[in-house]
The first five atom37 places (N, CA, C, CB, O) and aatype in JSON, in Angstrom:
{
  "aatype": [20, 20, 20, 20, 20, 20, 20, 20, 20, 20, 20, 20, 20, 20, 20, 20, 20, 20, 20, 20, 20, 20, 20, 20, 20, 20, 20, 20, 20, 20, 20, 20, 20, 20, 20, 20, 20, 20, 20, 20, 20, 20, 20, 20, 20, 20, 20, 20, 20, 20, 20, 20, 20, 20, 20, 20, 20, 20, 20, 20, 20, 20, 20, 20, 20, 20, 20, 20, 20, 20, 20, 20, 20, 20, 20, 20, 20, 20, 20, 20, 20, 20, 20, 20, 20, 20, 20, 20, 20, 20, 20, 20, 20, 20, 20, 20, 20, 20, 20, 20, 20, 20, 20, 20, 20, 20, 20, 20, 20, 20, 20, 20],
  "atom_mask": [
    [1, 1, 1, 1, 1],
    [1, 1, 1, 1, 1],
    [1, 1, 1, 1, 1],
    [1, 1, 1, 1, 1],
    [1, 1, 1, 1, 1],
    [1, 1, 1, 1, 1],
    [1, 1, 1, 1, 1],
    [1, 1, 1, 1, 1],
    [1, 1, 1, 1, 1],
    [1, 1, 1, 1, 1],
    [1, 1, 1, 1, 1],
    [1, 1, 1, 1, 1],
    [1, 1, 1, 1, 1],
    [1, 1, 1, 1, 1],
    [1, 1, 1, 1, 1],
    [1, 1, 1, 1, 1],
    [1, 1, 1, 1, 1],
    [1, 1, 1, 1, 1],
    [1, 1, 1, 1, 1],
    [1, 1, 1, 1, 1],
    [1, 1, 1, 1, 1],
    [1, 1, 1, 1, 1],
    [1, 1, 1, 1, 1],
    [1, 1, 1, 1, 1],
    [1, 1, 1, 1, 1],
    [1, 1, 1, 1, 1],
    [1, 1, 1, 1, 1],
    [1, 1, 1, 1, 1],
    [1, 1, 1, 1, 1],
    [1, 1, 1, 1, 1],
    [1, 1, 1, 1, 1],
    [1, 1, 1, 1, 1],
    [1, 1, 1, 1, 1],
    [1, 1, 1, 1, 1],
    [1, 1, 1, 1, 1],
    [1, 1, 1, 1, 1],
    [1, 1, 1, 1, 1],
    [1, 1, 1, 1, 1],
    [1, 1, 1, 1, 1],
    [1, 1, 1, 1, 1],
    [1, 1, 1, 1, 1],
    [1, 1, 1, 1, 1],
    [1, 1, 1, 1, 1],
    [1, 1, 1, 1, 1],
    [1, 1, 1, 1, 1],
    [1, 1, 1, 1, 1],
    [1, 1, 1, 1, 1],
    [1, 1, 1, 1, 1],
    [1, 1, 1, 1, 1],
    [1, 1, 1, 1, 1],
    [1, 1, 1, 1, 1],
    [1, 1, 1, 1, 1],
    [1, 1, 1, 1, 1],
    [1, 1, 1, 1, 1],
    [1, 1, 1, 1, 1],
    [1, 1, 1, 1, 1],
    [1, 1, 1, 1, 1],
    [1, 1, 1, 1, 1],
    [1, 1, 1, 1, 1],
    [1, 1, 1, 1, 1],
    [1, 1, 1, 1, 1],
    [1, 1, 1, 1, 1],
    [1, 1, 1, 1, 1],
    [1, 1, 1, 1, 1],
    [1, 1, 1, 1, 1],
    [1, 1, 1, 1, 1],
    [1, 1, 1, 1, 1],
    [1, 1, 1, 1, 1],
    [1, 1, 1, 1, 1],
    [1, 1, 1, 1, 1],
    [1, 1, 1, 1, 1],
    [1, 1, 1, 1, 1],
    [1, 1, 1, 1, 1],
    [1, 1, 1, 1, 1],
    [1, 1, 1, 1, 1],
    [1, 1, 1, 1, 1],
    [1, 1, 1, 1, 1],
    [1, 1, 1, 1, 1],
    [1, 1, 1, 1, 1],
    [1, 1, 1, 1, 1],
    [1, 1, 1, 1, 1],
    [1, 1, 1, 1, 1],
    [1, 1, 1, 1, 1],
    [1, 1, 1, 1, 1],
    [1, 1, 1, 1, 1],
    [1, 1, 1, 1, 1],
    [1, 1, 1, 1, 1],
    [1, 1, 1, 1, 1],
    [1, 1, 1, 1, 1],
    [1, 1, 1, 1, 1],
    [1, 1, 1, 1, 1],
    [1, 1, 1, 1, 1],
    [1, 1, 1, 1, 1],
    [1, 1, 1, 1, 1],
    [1, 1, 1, 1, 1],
    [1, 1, 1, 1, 1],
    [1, 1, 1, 1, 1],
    [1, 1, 1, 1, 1],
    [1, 1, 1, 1, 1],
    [1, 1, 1, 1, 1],
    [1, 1, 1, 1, 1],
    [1, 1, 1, 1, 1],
    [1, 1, 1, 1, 1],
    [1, 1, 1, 1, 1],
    [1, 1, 1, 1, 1],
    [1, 1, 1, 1, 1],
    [1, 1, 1, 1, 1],
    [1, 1, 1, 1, 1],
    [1, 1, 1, 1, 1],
    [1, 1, 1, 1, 1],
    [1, 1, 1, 1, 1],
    [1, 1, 1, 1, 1]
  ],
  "atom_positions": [
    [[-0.24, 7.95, 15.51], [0.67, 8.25, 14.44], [0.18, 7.58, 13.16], [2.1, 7.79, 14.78], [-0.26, 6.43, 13.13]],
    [[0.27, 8.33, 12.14], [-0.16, 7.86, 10.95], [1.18, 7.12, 10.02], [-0.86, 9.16, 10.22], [2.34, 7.49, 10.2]],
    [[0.91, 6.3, 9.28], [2.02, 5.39, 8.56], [1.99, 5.45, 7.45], [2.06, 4.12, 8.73], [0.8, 5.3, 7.2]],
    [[2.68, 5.61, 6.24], [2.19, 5.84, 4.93], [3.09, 4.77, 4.09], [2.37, 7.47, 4.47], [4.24, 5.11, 3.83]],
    [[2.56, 3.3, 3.59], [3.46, 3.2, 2.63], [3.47, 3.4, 1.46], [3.79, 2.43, 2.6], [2.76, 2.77, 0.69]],
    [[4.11, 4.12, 1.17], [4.53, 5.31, 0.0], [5.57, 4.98, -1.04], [5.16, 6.61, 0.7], [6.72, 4.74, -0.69]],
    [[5.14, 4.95, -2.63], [5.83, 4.91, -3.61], [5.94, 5.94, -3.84], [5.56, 4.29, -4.46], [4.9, 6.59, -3.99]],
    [[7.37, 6.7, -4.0], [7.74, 8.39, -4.52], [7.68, 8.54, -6.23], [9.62, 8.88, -3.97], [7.93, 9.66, -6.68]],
    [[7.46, 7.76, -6.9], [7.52, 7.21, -8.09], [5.77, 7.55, -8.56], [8.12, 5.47, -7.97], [5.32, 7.77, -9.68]],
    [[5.09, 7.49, -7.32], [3.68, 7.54, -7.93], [2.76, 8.67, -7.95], [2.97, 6.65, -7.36], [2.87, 9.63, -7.18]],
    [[1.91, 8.55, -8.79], [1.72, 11.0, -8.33], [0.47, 10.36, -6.9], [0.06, 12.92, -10.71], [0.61, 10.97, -5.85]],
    [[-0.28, 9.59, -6.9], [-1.06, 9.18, -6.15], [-0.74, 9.21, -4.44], [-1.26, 8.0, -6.71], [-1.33, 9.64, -3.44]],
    [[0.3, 8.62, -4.67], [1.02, 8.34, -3.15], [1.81, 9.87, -2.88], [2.38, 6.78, -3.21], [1.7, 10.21, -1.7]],
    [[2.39, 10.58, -3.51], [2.89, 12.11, -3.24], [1.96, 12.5, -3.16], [3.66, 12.93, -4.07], [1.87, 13.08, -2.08]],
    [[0.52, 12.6, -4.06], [-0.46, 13.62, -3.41], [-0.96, 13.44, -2.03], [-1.63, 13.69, -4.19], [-1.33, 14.29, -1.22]],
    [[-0.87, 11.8, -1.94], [-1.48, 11.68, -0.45], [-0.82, 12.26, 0.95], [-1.59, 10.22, -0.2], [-1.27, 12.77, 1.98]],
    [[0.39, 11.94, 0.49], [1.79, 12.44, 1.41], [1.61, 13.58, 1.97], [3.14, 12.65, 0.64], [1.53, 13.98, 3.13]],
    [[1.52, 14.38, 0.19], [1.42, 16.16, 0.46], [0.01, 16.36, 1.46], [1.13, 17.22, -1.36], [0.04, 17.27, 2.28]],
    [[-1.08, 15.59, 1.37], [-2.42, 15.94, 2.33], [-1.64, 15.72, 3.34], [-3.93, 15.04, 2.31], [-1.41, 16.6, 4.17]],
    [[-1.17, 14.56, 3.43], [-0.7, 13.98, 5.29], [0.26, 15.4, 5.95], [0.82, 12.04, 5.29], [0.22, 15.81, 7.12]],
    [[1.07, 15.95, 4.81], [1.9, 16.62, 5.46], [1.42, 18.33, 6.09], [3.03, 16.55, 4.48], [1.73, 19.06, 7.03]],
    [[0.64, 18.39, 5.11], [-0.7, 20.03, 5.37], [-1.32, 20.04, 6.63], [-2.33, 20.07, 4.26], [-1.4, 21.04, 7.34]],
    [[-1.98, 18.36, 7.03], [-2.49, 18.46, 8.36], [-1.75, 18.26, 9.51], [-3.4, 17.69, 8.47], [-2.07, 18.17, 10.7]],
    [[-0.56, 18.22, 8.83], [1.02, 18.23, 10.17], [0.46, 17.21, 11.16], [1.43, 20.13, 11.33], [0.37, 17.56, 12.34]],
    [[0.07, 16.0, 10.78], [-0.21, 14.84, 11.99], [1.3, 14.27, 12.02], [-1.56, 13.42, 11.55], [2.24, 14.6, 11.29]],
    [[1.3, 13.79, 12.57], [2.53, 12.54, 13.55], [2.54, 11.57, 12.12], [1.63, 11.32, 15.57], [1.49, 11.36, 11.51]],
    [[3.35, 11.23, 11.84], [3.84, 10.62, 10.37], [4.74, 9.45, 9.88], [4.46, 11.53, 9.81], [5.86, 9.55, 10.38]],
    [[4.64, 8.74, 9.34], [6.03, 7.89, 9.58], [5.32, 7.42, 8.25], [6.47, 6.68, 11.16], [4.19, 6.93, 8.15]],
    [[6.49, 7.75, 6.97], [6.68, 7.09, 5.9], [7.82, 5.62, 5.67], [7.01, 8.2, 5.14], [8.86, 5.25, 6.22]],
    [[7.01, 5.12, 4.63], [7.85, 3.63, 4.98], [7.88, 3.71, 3.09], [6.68, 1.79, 6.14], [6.89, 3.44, 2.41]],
    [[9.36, 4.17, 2.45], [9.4, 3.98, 1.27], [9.74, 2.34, 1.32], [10.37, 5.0, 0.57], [10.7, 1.84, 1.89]],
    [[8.55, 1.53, 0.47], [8.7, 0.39, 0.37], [9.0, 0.13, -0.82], [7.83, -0.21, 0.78], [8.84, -0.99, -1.29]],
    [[9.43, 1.02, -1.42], [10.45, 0.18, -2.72], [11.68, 0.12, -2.75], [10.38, 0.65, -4.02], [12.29, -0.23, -3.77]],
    [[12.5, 0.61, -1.17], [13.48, 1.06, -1.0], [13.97, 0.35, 0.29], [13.37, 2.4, -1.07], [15.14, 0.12, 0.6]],
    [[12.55, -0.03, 1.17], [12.56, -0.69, 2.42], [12.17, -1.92, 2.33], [11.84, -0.11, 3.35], [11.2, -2.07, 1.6]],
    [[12.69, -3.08, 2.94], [11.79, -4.23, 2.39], [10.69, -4.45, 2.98], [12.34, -5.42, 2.37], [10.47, -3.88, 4.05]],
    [[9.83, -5.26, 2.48], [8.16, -5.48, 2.84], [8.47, -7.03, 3.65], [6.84, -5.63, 1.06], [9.0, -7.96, 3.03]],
    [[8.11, -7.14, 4.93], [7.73, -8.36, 5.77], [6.59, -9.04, 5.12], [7.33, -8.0, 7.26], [5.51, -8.57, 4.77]],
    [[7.09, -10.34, 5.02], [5.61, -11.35, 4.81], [4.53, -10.81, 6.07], [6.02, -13.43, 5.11], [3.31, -10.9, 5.94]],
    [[4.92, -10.47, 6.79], [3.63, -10.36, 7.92], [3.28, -9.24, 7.64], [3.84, -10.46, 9.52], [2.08, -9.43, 7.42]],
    [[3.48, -8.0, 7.46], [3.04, -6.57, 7.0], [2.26, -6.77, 5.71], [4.33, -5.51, 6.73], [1.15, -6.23, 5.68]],
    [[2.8, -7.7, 4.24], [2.13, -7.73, 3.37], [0.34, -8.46, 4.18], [3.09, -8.57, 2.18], [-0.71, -7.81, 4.24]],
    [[0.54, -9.85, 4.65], [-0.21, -10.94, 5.0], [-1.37, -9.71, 5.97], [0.86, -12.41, 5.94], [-2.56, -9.85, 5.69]],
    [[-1.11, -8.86, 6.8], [-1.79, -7.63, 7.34], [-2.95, -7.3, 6.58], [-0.9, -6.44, 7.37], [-4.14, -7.61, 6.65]],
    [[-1.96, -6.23, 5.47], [-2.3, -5.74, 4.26], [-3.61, -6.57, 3.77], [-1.06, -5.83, 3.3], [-4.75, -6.13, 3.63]],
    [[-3.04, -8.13, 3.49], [-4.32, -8.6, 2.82], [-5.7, -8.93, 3.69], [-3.94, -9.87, 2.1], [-6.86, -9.02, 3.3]],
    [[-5.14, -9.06, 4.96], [-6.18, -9.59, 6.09], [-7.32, -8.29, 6.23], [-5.24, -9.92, 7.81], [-8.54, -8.3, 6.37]],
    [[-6.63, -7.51, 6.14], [-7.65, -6.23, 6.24], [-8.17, -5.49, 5.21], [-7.14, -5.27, 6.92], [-9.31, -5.03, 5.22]],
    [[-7.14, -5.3, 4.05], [-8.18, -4.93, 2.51], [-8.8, -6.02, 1.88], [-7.33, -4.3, 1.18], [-9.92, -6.03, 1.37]],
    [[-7.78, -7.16, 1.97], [-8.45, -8.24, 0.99], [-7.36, -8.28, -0.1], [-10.09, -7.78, 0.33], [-6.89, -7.27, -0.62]],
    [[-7.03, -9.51, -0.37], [-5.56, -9.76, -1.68], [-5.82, -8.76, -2.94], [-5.53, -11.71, -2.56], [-5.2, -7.87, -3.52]],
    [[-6.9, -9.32, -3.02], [-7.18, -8.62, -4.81], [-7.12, -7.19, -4.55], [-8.96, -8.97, -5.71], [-6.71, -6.52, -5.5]],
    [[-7.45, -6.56, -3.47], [-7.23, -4.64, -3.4], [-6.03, -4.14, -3.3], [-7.84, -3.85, -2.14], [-5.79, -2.95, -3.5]],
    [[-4.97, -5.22, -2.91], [-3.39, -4.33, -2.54], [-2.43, -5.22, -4.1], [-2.39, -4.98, -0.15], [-1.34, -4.86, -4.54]],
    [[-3.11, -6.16, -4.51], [-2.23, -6.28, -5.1], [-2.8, -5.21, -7.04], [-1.91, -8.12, -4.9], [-3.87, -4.79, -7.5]],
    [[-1.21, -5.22, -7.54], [-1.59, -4.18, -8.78], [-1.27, -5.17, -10.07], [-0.49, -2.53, -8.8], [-0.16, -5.51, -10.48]],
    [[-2.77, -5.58, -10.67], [-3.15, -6.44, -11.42], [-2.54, -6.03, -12.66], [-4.5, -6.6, -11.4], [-2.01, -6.87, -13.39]],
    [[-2.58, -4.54, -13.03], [-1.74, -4.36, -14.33], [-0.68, -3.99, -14.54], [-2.08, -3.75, -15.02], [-0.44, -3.27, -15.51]],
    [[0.13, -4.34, -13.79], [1.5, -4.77, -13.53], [2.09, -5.5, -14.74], [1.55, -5.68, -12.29], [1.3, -6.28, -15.26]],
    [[3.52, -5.41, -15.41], [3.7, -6.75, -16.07], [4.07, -7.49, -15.49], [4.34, -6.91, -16.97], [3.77, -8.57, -16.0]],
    [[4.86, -7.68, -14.22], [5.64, -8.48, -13.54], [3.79, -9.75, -13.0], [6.83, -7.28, -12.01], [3.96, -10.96, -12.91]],
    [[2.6, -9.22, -12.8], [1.47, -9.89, -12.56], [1.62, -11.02, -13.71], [0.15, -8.91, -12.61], [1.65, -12.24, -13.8]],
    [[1.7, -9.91, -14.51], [1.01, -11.25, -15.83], [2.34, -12.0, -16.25], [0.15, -10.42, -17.7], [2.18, -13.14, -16.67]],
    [[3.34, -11.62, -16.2], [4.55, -12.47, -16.62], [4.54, -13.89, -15.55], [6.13, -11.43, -16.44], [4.64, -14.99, -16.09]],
    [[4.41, -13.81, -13.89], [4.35, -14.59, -13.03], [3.36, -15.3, -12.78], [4.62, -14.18, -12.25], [3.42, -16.12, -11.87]],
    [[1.99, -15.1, -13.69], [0.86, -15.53, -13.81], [0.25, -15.57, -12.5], [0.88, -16.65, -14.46], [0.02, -16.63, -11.92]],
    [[-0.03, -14.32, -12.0], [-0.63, -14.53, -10.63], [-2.21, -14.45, -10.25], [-0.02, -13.57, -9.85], [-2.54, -14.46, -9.07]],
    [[-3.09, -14.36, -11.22], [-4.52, -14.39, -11.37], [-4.24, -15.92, -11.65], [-5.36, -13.32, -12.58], [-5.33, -16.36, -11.99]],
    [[-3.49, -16.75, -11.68], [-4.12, -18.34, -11.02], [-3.09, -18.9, -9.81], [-4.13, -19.79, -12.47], [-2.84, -20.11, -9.83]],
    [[-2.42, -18.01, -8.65], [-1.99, -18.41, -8.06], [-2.17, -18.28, -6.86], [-1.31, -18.35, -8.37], [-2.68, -17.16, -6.81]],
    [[-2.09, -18.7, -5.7], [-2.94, -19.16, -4.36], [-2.13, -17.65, -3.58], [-2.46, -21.25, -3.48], [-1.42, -16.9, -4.25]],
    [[-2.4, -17.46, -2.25], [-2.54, -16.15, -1.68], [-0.9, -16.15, -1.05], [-3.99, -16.0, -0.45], [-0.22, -15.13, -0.92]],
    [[-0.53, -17.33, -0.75], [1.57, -17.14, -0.24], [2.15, -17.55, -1.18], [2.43, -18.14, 1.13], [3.07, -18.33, -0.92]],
    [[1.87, -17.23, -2.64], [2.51, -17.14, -4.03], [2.39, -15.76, -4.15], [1.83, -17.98, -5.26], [3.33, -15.04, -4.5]],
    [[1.35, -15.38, -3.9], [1.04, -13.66, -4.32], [1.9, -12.7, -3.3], [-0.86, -13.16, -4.08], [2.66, -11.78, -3.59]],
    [[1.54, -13.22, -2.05], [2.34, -12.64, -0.98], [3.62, -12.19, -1.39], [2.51, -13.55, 0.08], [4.06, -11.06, -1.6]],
    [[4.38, -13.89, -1.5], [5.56, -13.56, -1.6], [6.07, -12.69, -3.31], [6.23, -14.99, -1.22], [7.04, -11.96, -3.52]],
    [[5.14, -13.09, -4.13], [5.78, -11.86, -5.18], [5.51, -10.24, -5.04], [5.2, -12.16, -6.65], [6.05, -9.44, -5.8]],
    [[4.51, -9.78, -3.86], [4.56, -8.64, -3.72], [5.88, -8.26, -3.02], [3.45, -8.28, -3.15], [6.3, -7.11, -3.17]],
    [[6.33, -8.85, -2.52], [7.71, -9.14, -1.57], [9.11, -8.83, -2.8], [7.7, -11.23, -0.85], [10.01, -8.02, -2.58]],
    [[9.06, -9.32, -3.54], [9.98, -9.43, -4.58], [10.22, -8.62, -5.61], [9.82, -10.34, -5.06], [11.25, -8.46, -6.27]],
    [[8.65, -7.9, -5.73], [8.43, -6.91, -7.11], [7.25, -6.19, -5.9], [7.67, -7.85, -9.15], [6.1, -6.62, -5.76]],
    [[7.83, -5.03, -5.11], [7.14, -4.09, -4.01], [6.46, -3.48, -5.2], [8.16, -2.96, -2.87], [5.29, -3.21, -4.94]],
    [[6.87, -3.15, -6.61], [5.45, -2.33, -7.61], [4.23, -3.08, -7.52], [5.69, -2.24, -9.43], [3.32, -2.38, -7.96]],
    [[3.9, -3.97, -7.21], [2.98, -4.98, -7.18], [1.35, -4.39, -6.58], [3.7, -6.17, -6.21], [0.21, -4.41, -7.04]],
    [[2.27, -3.64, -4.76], [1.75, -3.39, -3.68], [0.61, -2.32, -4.59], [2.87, -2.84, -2.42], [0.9, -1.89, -5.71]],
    [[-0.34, -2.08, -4.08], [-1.26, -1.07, -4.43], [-1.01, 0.26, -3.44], [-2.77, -1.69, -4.31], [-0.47, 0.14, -2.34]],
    [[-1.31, 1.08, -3.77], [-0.24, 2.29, -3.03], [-1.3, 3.45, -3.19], [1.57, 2.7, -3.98], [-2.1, 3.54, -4.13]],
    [[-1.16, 4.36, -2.07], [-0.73, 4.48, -0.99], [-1.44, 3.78, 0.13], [-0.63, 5.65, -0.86], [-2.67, 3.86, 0.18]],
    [[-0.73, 3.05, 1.09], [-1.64, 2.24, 2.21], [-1.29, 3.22, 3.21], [-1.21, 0.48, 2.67], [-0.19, 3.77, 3.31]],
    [[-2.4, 3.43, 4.03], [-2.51, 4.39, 5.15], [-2.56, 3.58, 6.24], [-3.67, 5.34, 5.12], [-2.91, 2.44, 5.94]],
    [[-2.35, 3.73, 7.31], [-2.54, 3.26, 8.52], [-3.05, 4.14, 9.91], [-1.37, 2.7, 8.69], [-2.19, 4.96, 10.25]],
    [[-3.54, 4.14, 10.27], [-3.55, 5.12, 12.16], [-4.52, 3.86, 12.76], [-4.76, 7.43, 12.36], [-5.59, 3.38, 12.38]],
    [[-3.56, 3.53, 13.97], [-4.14, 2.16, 14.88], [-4.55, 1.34, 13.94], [-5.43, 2.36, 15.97], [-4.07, 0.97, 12.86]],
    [[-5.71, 1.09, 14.62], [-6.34, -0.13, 13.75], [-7.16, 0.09, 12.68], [-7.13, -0.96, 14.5], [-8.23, -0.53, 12.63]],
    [[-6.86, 0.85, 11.82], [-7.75, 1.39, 10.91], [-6.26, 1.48, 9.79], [-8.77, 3.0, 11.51], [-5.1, 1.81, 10.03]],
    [[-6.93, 1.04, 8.57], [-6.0, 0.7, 7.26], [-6.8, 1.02, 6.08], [-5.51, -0.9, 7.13], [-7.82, 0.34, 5.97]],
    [[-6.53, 2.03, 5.02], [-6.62, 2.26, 3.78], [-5.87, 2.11, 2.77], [-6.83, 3.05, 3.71], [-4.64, 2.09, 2.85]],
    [[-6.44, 2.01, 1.84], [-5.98, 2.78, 0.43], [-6.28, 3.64, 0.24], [-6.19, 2.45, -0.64], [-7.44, 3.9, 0.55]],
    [[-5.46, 4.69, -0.38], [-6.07, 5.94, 0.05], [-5.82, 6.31, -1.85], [-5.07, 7.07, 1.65], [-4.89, 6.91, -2.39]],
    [[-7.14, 5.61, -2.5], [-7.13, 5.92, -4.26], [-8.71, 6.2, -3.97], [-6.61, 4.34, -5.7], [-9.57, 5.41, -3.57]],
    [[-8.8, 7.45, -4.26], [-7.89, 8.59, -4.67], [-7.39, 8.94, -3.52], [-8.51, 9.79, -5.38], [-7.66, 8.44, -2.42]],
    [[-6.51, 9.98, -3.8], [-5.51, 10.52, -2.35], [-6.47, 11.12, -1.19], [-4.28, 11.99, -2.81], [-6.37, 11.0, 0.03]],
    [[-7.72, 12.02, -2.19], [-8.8, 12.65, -0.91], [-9.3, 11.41, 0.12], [-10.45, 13.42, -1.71], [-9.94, 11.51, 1.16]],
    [[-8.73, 10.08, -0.6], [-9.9, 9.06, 0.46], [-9.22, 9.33, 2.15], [-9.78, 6.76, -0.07], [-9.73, 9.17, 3.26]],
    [[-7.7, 9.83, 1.67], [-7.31, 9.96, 3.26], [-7.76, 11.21, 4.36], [-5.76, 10.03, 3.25], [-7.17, 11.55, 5.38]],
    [[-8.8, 11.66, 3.88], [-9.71, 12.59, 4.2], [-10.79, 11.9, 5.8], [-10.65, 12.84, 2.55], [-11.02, 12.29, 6.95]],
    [[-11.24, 10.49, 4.76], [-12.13, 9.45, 5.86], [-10.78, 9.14, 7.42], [-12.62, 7.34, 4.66], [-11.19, 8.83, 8.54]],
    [[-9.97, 9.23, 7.26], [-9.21, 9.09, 8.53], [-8.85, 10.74, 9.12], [-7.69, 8.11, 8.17], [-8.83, 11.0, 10.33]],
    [[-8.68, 11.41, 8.41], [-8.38, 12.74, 8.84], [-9.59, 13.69, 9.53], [-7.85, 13.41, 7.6], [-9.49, 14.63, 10.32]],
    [[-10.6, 13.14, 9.0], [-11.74, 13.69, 10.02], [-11.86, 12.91, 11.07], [-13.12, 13.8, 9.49], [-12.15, 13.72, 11.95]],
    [[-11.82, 11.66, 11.66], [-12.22, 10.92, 12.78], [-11.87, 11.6, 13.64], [-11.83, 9.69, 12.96], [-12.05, 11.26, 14.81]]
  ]
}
């Protein structure tokens, strides 16, 4: 089953959606600006892309909280607090995790 966390707010994350939904796979959207984000799902997130790829640097809520000088369970927890933060769309199937910018990148999981 594929997992999408998905901002409806973003054309990026709907285009990806709309691919996920064309190839009619097994699906499970997680609106996370609507759902809350677990420290352990974010802490995931970073273990496997890396902090600096999920989090969204030009954000104002980034630069107001000054988080380009703050350690990785400061960042955590403000992606937690301000979910716009998250870099979007994150894909999931098993053990395999994207970003899927641009939306075609969810293409590299759809062929495996």
């Amino acid at each position: 089953m594929y997992t999408i966390y998905h901002n409806p707010r973003c054309s990026k994350s709907r285009a990806c959606l709309q691919l996920l939904q064309e190839a009619a796979v097994p699906l499970k959207i997680v609106d996370y600006m609507h759902q809350s984000l677990s420290a352990e799902i974010v802490r995931s997130f970073a273990a496997k892309l890396g902090l600096a790829a999920i989090v969204r640097s030009n954000e104002a809520v980034y630069k107001e909280q000054r988080l380009a000088e703050a350690d990785e369970e400061t960042i955590i927890q403000a992606i937690i607090d301000h979910p716009q933060l998250l870099q979007r769309p994150i894909v999931i199937l098993g053990l395999q995790m994207l970003i899927a910018r641009p939306p075609e990148k969810i293409l590299e999981l759809l062929n495996d």
